[in-house]
N, C-alpha and C positions, 0 to 999 in steps of 0.2 A: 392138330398142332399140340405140342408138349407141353403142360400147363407152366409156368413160373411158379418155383417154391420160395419162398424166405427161408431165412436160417434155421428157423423156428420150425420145420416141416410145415406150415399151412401157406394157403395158397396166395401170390401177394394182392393178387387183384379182387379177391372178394369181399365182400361184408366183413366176414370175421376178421381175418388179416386186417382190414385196414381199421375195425375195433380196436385189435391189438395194438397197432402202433401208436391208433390214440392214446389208450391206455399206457404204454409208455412213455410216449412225450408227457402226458398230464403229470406222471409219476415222477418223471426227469425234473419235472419244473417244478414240483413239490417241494423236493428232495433239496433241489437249486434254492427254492424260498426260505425251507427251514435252515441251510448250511448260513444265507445271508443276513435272515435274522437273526444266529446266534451270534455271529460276527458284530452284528450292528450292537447287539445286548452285551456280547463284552468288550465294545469302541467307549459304550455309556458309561458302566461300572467302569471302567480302568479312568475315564475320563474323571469322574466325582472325585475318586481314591488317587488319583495322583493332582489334582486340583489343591486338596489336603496336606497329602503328604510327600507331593513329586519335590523336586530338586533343579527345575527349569531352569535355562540358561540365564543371566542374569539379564535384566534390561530386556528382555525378549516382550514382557505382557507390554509395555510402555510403548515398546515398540508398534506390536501390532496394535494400540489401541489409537497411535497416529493412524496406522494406515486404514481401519475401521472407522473411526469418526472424523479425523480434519480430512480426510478425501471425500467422505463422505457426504460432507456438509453441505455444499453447492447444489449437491445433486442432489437429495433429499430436502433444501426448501425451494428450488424451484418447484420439481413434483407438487410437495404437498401444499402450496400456494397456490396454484395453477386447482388442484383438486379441489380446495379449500374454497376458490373463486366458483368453481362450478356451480358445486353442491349447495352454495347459497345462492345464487343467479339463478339455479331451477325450483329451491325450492320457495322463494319470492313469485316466481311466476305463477309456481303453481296456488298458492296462498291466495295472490290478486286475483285468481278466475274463483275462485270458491267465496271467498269471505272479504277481502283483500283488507285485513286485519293482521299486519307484522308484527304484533306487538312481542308476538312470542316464537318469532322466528331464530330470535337470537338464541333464546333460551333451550329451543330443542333442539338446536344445534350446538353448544355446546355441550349438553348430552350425550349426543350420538358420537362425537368426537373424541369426549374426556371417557366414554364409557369402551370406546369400539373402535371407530374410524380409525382412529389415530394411530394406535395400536395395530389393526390389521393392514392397514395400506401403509406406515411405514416398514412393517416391516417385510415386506412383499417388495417393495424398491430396496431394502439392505441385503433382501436372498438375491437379487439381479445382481446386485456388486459385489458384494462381499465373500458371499456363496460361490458362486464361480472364482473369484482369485482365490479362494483358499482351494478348492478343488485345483488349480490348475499348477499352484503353486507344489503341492503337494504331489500331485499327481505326477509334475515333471521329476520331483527327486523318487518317487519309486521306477521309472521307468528307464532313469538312469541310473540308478542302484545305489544312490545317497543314504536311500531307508536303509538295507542291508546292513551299508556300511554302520551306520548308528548302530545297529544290534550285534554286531560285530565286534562296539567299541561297550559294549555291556551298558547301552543306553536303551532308554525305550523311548520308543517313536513318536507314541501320545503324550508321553509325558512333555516331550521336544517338540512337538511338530502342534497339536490339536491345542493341550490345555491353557498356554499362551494367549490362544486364539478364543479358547473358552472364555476366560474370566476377562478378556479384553471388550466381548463381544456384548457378554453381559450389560457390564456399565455403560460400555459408548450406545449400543442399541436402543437402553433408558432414557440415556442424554438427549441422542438422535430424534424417539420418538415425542419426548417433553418437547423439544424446541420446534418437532417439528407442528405438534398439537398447538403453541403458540403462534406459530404462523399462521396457522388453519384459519385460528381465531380473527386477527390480527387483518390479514388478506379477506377473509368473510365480512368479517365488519367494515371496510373501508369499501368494498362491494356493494353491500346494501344500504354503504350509505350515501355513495354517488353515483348507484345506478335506480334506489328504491327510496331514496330519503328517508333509510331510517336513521334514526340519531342513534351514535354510537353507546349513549348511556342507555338506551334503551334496548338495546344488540346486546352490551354486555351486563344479562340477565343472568344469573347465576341460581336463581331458586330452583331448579330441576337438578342439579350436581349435589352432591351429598357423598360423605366417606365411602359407601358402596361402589358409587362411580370410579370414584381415587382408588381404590382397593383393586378393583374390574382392571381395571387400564392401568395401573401398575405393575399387576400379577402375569398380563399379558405381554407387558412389556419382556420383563424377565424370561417369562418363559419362551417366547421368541428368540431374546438375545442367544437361551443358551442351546435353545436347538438348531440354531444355521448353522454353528459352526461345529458340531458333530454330524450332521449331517453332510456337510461339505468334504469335512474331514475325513468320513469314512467313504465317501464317491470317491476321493482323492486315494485312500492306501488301497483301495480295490480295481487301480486303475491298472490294465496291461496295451501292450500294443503298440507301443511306441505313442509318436507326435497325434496317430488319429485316437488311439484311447486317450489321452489326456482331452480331446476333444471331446469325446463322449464323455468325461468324467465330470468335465464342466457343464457341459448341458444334464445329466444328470442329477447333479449338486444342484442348481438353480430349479429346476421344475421339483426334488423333491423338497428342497427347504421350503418352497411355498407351498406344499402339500403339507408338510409337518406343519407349518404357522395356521393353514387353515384346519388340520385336526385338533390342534392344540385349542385353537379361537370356540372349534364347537365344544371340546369336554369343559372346556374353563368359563365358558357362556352359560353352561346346561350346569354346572356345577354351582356357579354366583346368583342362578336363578333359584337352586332350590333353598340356598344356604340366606340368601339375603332377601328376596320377594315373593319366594312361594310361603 
């Protein structure tokens, strides 16, 4: 029987041959990775430089910072209420089998909250909402040629469509996660103290929190706010395909914006550890 050649002359079914084609799907998707992250690297720059000095439509940031934080609000304190509930109800139990001394349950819980918690699990419920509507948002006017049209009209896209959504995102993300950090507290305290009898003065222990903490949980706030919606953003002007890529674009936008919050949480953790405790 006649051997099968590739195009390549070698033979398709042996070792080498199917070497080769690994070697160029790896290649292919290399090439695919570097073309997306330069895309993604000039979404960011254009994004800073027209945050500056863009010309956005007027009323547009005001706009989206309704639909970022007052939608936002319900859904973001039940979440973190409900978390806030947990994470004291376990860690009271577990304290009762050890020592069963609460006196400092309050206190290193608000730590872990003002330093971290708050910060990274709100902003993980804002890339669920958020992140997806701006992808999808987005995503619908490139695939019905809205985008085109903008550059068409000697408009840029980012300047119109993302940085809006940036400097909206920013502030209500801060708002978001402060109020939602007072919740935590608020819902924790009234937890341990009609299911553990701690008295609330003694819950709301503040000697572990200090400007580091503030600093920590502020810095992360920020830089959460301004990564979901570039991220979102650029899921969204990379979308093709019709109705099912804007599908993909939104599930994309939401599983990387929580990838971006939890890269950001490790460099900005690893970074307040050398600069502030090591």
């Amino acid at each position: 029987m006649a051997t099968v050649r590739d195009a390549g002359g070698g033979d398709s079914g042996t070792k080498p041959g199917r070497a080769r084609r690994f070697v160029e799907r790896l290649g292919a998707r290399v090439v695919d990775g570097a073309r997306a992250a330069r895309l993604f690297y000039s979404i960011v720059i254009r994004t800073f430089y027209y945050s500056l000095r863009g010309r956005g439509e007027k009323g547009a940031v005001w706009r989206a910072m309704y639909q970022i934080g007052n939608r936002s609000l319900f859904f973001i304190t039940a979440v973190m209420g409900f978390i806030g509930m947990i994470m004291v109800y376990h860690s009271c139990v577990q304290v009762n089998r050890i020592t069963g001394d609460l006196h400092l349950v309050g206190a290193t819980f608000l730590q872990i909250v003002v330093r971290d918690f708050a910060a990274s699990i709100g902003a993980t419920m804002i890339a669920t909402r958020v992140g997806a509507g701006i992808a999808a948002e987005i995503g619908s006017m490139v695939v019905t040629d809205q985008v085109d049209a903008l550059r068409m009209c000697a408009a840029e896209p980012i300047d119109y469509l993302i940085v809006p959504r940036f400097k909206a995102s920013v502030v209500m993300t801060t708002v978001l996660i402060v109020w939602s950090m007072a919740v935590m507290v608020v819902i924790g305290m009234l937890t341990a103290w009609g299911m553990f009898g701690v008295n609330p003065r003694i819950f709301w222990n503040t000697s572990m929190v200090d400007y580091r903490d503030l600093t920590m949980g502020l810095s992360k706030c920020v830089a959460f706010g301004a990564a979901i919606p570039i991220v979102s953003g650029y899921c969204g002007l990379t979308t093709f395909g019709g109705a099912e890529g804007v599908g993909w674009a939104t599930t994309r936008a939401v599983v990387w914006s929580i990838f971006a919050t939890i890269l950001l949480n490790f460099i900005l953790s690893t970074v307040g550890f050398y600069v502030f405790w090591a």
